[in-house]
C-alpha positions in Angstrom: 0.0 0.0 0.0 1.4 3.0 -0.8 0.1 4.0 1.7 0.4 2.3 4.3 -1.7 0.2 7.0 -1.8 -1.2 9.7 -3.8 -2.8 12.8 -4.4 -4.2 16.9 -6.5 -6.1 19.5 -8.6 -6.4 22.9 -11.8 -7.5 24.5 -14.2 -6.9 27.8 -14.0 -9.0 30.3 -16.6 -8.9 33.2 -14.8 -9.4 37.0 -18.1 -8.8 38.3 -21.5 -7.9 38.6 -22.6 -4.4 40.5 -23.8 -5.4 43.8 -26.8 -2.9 43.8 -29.0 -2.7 46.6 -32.3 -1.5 47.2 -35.0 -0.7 49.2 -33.2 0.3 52.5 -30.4 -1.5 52.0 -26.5 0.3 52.1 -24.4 -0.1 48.9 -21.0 -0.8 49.6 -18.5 1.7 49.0 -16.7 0.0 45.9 -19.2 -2.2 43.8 -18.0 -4.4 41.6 -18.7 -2.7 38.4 -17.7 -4.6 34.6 -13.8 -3.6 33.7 -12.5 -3.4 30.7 -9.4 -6.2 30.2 -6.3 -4.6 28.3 -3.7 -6.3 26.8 -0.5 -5.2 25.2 -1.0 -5.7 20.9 2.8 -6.2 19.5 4.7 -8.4 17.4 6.1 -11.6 19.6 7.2 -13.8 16.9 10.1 -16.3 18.4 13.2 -17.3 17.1 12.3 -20.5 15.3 9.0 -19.7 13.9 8.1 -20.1 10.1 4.9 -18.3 8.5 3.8 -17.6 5.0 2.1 -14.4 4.4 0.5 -14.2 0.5 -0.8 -11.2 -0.5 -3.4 -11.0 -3.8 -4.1 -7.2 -5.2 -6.7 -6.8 -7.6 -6.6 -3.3 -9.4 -8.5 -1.4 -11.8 -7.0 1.9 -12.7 -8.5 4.5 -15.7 -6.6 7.4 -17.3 -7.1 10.0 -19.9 -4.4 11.0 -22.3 -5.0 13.4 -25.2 -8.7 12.8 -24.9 -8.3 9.0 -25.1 -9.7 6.8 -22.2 -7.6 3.9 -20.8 -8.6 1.5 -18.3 -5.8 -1.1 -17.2 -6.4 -3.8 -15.0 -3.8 -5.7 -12.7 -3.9 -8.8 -10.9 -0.6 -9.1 -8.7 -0.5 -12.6 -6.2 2.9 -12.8 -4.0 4.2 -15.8 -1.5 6.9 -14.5 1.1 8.5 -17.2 3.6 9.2 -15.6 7.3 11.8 -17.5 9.0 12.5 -15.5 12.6 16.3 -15.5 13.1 16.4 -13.7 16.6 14.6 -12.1 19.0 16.3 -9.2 20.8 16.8 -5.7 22.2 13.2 -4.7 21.2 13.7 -6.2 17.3 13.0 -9.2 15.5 15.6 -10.4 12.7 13.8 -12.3 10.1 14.9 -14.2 6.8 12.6 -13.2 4.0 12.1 -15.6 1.2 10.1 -14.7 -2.0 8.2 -17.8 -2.6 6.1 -17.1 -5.2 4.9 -14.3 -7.8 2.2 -13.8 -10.1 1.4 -10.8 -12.3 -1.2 -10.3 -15.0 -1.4 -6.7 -16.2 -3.9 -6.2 -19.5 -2.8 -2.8 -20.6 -6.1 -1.4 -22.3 -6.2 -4.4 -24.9 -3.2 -3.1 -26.2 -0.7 -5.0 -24.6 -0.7 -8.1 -21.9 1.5 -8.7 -19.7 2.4 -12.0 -17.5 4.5 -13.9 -15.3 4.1 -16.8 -13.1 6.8 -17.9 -11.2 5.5 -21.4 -11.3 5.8 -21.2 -15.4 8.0 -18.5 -16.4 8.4 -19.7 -20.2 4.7 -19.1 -20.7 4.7 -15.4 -19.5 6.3 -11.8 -21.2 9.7 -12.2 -21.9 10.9 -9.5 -20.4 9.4 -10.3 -17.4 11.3 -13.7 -17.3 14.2 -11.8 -15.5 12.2 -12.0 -12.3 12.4 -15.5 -11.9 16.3 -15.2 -10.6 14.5 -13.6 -7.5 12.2 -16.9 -6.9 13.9 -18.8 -3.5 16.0 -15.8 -2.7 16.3 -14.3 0.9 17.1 -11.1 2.7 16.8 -9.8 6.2 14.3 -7.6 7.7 14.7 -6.0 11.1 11.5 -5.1 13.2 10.3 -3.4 16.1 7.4 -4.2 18.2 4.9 -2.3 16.8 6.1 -4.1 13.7 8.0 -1.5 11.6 10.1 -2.3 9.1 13.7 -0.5 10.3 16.3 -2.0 8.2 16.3 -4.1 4.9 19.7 -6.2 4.0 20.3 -8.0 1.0 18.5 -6.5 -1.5 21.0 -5.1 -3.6 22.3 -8.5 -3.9 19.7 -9.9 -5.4 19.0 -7.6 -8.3 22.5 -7.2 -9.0 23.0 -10.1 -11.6 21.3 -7.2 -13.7 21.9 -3.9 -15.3 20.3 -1.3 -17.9 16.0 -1.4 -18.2 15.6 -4.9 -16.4 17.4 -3.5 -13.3 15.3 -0.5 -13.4 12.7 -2.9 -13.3 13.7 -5.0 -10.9 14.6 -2.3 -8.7 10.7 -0.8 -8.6 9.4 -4.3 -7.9 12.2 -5.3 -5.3 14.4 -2.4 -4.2 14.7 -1.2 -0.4 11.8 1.4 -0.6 9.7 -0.4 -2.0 9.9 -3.4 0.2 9.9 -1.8 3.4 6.5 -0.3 2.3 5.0 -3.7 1.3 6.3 -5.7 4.5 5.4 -2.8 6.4 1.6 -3.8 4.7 1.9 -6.9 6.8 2.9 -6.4 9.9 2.9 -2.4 10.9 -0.2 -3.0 13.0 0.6 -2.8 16.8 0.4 0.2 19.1 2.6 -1.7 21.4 0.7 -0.9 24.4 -1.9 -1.5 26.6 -5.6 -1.6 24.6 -9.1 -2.4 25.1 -12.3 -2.7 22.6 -12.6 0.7 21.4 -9.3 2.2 21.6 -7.8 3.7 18.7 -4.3 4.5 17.6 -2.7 5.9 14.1 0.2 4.3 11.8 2.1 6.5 9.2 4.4 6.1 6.4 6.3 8.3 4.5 8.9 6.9 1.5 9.8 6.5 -1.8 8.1 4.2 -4.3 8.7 2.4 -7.2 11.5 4.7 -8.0 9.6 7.7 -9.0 7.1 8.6 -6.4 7.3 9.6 -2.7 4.2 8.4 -0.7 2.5 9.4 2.8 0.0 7.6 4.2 -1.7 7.9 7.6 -4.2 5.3 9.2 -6.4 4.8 12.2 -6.9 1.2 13.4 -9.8 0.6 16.3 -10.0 -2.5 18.6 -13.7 -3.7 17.5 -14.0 -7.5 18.6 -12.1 -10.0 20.3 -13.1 -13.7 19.9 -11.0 -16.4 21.9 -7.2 -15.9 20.3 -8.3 -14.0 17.6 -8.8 -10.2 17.4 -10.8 -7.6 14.8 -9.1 -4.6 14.2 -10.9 -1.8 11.8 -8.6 1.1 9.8 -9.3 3.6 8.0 -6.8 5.9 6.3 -5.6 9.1 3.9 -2.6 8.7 1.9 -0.8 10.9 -0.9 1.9 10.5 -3.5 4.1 13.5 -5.1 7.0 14.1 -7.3 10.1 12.0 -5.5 12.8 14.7 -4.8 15.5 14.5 -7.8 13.1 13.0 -10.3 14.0 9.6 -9.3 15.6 6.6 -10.9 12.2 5.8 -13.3 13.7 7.2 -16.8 10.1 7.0 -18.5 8.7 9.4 -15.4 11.9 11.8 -14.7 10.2 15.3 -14.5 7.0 14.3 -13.9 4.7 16.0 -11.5 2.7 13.6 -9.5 -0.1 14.6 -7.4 -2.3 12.1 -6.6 -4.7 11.4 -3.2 -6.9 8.7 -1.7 -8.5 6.4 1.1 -7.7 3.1 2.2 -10.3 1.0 5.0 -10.4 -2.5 5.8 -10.3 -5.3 8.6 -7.7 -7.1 10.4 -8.0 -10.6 12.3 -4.9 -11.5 14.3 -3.6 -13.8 16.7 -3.3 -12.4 20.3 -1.1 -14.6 21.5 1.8 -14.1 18.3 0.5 -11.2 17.1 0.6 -12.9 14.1 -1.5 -10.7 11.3 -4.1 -14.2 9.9 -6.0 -11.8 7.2 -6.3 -8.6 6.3 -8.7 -6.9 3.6 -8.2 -3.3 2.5 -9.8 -0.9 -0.2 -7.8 2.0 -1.3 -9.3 4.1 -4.0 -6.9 6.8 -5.4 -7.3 9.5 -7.9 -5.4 12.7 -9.5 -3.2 14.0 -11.6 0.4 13.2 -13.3 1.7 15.6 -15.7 4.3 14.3 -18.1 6.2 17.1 -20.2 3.3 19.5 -19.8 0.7 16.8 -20.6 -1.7 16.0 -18.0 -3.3 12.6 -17.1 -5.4 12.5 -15.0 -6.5 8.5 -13.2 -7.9 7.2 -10.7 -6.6 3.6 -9.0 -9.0 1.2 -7.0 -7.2 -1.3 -5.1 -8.7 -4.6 -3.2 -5.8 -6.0 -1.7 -5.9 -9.6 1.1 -3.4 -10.7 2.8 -3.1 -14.2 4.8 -0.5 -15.2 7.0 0.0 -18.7 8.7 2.2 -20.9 10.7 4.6 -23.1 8.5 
C-alpha cells in the first residue's frame, strides 16, 4: 500500500456484577462494576517460527491521455517465507524468502502482460528476469509495533542485472519499496496496553517504485475480540508527489505527481503471536500526473488480502 496500513487487538472482560441494593439496603462503597481487560498488541514472533504471508491485489486503474480513455487492470499474487532469526533488544531479525509471484497486467487491450513464477516460459519475456529472485532471501529487522527499520540484502539480489531490467527489478524489489509492502503486513501494533474501542494511528512516508514519494496515515480501532483471535478496523488518507530528484524511473523523470486517496479495511490476528491471519483493505486513489506539460489525470481502485499462517 502505498500507503500504508496497519492494525491491533482487545476485549471486555466482566470481574463482576454491580452489587446494587435496594429498598433500605446500604451499597457498599466500591461495587464491583464490569472492567475493561487490556492487553498489550505487539509483534512476539520467536526465534524458530516459520509463517507464509500471500498477499493477492486486484486493481482497476482508468486514465485519460490526449482525450483517449484507458482502463488497465492488474492482478498481482505474492508468496513471502518468514523465518525469525532472533529475537532481541526490542527487534525481531527475520529471513525473508520470496516464494512465489504472479502478475497479469492487460494494458487497455493493447498490450498483456504476465509472469508466473510457477511457469515462467509461458509469460512476457521480459518479465522472465524475475524468476532469478524466486527462493531468494534477505533480512528484515522489526520493532514491536512491527516497523520495518532496516532491509539487508536486497542489492544483492537484483544485481546479476543492469540497464532497463534493473530498473525494473529495482521498482518491484528495491529497499523502498519493500519496506513499504512488509510494512503492509505487519505495521499494525500500538505496542501498548488496549481495550475494545481504543484507537491508535500508523504512518508512512517513503519513496516508491523509483519515482514517487508516498505518505500515508491510518487509524486502526479494537472492534472485537473472539477467543485468540482479534478484529481490528482502519481507516486511512494517503498521498503521493514528485520523488525529490526526479527519481531513478527514466520514463517518469520530471513528472509531477499529485495524486490522493482512502484506504479501509479489517484485520484478524492472533493475540497470543501477534501474528496478522488476514487482512482486507480498499484503497481508491485519484489525481493528476503531468508528463512534459501533458496531463493525465487517473484514478486507482485497489482490493488487496493478505493471509498469513504458521509453517
Amino acid at each position: 500500500m502505498k500507503r500504508t496500513a496497519a492494525f491491533g487487538l482487545l476485549s471486555v472482560l466482566l470481574f463482576g456484577y454491580g452489587n446494587l441494593l435496594a429498598h433500605g439496603l446500604e451499597r457498599p462503597e466500591k461495587s464491583l462494576l464490569p472492567k475493561k481487560r487490556e492487553l498489550v498488541l505487539r509483534l512476539n514472533f520467536q526465534q524458530g517460527d516459520k509463517y507464509l504471508f500471500s498477499t493477492a491485489i486486484k486493481q482497476n486503474i482508468e486514465q485519460e491521455m490526449m482525450g483517449q480513455k484507458m482502463i488497465i487492470t492488474q492482478d498481482v499474487a505474492t508468496d513471502y517465507i518468514y523465518d525469525v532469526q532472533s529475537v532481541q533488544n526490542g527487534f525481531t531479525t527475520i529471513q525473508v524468502t520470496i516464494d512465489g509471484l504472479k502478475m497479469d497486467t492487460d494494458m487497455g487491450g493493447i498490450q498483456r502482460l504476465r509472469y508466473d513464477s510457477d511457469d515462467p516460459e509461458s509469460g512476457t519475456s521480459d518479465l522472465q528476469v524475475m524468476t532469478n529472485m524466486i527462493g531468494k532471501s534477505f533480512i528484515v529487522h522489526i520493532n514491536g509495533e512491527g516497523s520495518v527499520k532496516k532491509v539487508e540484502g536486497i542489492a544483492e539480489l537484483i544485481g546479476f542485472v543492469d540497464g532497463a531490467q534493473a530498473e525494473l527489478l529495482k521498482q518491484v524489489f528495491g529497499d523502498s519499496t519493500m519496506i513499504q509492502t512488509l510494512n503492509q503486513i505487519t505495521d499494525i501494533y500500538p505496542n501498548r496496553k488496549v481495550a475494545i474501542g481504543d484507537t491508535w494511528t500508523k504512518t508512512f512516508s517513503g519513496p516508491i517504485a523509483g519515482f514517487m514519494q508516498s505518505t500515508a496515515a491510518s487509524n486502526f480501532s479494537l472492534s472485537e475480540i473472539s477467543g485468540d483471535m482479534a478484529t481490528l478496523d482502519f481507516d486511512g488518507q494517503m498521498s503521493f508527489s514528485k520523488l525529490p530528484g526526479g527519481g531513478s524511473n527514466p520514463m517518469l523523470q520530471g513528472a509531477e505527481i499529485n495524486l490522493s486517496g482512502t484506504q479501509k479495511g479489517t484485520l484478524e490476528v492472533d493475540t497470543r503471536s501477534g501474528m496478522p491471519l488476514k487482512t482486507t483493505m480498499k484503497q481508491d486513489v485519484s489525481g493528476n500526473i503531468e508528463v512534459q506539460g501533458l496531463q493525465i489525470p487517473m484514478t486507482i481502485v485497489s482490493d488487496i488480502t493478505v493471509t498469513g499462517k504458521k509453517l
